[in-house]
N, C-alpha and C positions, 0 to 999 in steps of 0.2 A: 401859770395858766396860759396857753395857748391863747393866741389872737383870733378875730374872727376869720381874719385875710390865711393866718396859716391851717384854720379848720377847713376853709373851703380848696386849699391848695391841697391837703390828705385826701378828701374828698372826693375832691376829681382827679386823684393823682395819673390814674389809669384810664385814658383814654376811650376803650375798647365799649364794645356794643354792652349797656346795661339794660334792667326792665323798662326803666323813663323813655328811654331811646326809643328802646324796641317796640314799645307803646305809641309812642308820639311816630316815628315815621311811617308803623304800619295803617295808622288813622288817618293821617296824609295822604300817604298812598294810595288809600279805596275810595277816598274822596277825590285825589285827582285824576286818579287812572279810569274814574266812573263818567269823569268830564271826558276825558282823551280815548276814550277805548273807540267812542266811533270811529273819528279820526286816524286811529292804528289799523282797523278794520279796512281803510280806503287805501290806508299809505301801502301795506302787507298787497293788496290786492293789485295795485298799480306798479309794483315792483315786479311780480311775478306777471305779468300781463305784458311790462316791457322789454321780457329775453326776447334777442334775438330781432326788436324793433328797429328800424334805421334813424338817425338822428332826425332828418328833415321829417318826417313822419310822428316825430314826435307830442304827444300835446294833443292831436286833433283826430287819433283813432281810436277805436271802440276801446272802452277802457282804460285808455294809456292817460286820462283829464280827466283829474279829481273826483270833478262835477257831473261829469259821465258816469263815473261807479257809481255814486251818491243816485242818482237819479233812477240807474238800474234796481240799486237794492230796494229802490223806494215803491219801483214799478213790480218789483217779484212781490211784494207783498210784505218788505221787511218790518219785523217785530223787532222786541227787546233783544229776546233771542237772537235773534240773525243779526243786532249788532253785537251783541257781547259771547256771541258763539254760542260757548256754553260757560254757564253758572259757577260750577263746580271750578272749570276748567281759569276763568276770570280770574277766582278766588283764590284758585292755587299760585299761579302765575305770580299774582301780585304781593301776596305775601313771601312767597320765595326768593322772588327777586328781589325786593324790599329789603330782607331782612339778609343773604347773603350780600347784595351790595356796599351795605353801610358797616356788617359787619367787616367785612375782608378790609374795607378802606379803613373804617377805624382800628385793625390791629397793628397793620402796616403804618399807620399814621403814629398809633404809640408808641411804636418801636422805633420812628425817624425822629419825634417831637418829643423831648423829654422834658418836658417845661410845658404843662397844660396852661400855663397864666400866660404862655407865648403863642402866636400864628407862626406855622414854621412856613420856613423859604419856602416861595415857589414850586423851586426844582423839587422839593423835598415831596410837596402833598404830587405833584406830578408823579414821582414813583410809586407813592402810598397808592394812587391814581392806577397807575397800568395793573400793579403787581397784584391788588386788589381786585381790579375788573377782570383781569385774565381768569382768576380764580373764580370768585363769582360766575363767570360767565360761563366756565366749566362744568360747577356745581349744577347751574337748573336750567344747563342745556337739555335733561330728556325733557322738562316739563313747557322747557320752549319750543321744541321743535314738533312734539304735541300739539299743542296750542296754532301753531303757524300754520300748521298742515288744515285743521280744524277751519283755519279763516278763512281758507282758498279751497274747500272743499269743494262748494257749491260753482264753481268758474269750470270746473269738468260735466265733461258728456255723461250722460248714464254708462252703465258698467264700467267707466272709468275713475271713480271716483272711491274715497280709500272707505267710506263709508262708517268712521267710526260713530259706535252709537252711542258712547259716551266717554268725559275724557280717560277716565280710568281703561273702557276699553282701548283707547288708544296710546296709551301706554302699554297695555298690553303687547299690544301689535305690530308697535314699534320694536321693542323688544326683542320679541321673535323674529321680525326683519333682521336686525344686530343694529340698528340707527339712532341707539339712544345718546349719542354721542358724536353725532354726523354735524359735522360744521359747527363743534363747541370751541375751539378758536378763535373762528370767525364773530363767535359772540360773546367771547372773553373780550377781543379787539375791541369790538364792539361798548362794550362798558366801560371797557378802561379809557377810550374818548372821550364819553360822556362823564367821567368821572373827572378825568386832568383836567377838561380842557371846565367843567362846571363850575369846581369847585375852589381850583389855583387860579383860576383867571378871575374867577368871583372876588375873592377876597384880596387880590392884588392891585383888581381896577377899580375896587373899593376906595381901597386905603390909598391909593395915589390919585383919585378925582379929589377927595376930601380935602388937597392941598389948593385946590384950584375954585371948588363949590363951600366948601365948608359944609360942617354938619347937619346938610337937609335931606330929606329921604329921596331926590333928585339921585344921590348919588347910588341907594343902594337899584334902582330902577335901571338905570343905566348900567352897572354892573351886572344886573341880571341877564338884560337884553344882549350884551355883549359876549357875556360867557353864555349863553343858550346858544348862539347863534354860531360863536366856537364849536362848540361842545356838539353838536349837530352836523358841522362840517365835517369834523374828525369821525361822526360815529355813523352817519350815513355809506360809507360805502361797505364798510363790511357790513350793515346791517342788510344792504342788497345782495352781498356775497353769501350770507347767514340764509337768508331767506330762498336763495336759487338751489343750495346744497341740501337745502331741507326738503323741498320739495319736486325736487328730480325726480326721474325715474329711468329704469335700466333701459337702455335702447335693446330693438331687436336682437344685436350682435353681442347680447349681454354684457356688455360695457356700461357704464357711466357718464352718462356728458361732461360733470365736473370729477376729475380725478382727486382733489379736495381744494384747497383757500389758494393756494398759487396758481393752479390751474384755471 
């Protein structure tokens, strides 16, 4: 008869996205993306606000400080609405992303980690890391860039503005532009920072303070702090490149201001 230790090793032999998972992160996810979506609302908004801004100038122009947007949305009249965009649009976003995230890192991770009773290398979750987020970030780029256009709608002049009236119509729209795929790169990049730098840095500066603090929840707090704070450096600047390619538009001379992510 089988032991207990080798029932739970068949078990979880395979790594990959199951229903527990996909259950537990997507609950997660509406609950913290419900905490953070204003905050996305101000960040998305103070990005696109700062094209083209001068350094010294920075911080202290219309827009371009946090607390400036914040204050505006609060002066138009903002509702539920006006911070979560739209409903529909919240709910797709989050489960999309959610669930291609963890799934793409957990295939790649099963395929580098063949020993589930082990934490593999570093370098190891770091590729499961890019190769995952690239992907990912490919997959729910229509429903991102959707979404992004939607947050910065309301920062245009009348007749300028792309006026979707719901997210599905903006999918549509997109569409028909051919942009449902405009700066999916840039947010593949984008994920797969957040993923290396969250997830291998988490569990590496874990298991090496533990030699130093021993086993108090000190240590997984600072591991947090430390891989968020990575994982942000790495994934902020394509998430500014992501965001400027989405919502461009053609200059007169029907051109393109960004030719796409290197440009």
């Amino acid at each position: 008869m089988p032991t207990q230790q080798e029932i739970e090793y068949y078990r979880n032999k395979h790594q990959r996205m199951n229903k527990e998972r996909f259950f537990a992160a997507n609950v997660l996810a509406l609950i913290t993306h419900t905490v953070t979506q204003p905050f996305d609302l101000i960040k998305i908004r103070a990005q696109m606000l700062q094209e083209g801004r001068t350094f010294y100038g920075l911080g202290t122009q219309r827009g371009s400080n946090p607390f400036a947007i914040f204050r505006e949305i609060n002066k138009s009249g903002g509702s539920y609405k006006t911070w979560f965009t739209s409903y529909e649009g919240f709910l797709s976003r989050t489960l999309a992303y959610t669930t291609a995230r963890v799934s793409c890192y957990l295939w790649f991770f099963d395929r580098l980690n063949k020993d589930p009773r082990r934490y593999a290398r570093p370098d190891r979750q770091v590729m499961a890391g890019v190769a995952g987020g690239v992907v990912a970030g490919i997959l729910t780029n229509p429903i991102e860039i959707v979404y992004s256009r939607m947050q910065v709608d309301d920062l245009y002049p009348k007749g300028y503005k792309r006026g979707y009236t719901s997210f599905y119509d903006g999918l549509m729209k997109t569409a028909q532009e051919g942009a449902l795929f405009r700066g999916a790169l840039a947010n593949g990049l984008r994920i797969a920072g957040l993923i290396s730098g969250a997830y291998a840095l988490h569990d590496w500066t874990k298991e090496n303070f533990y030699y130093f603090l021993g086993p108090i929840m000190l240590n997984r707090v600072l591991a947090t702090l430390i891989a968020s704070g990575v994982a942000t450096a790495l994934s902020m600047p394509f998430d500014t490149l992501r965001i400027r390619l989405y919502t461009q538009r053609q200059l007169p001379n029907g051109k393109w201001p960004y030719a796409g992510l290197t440009d």
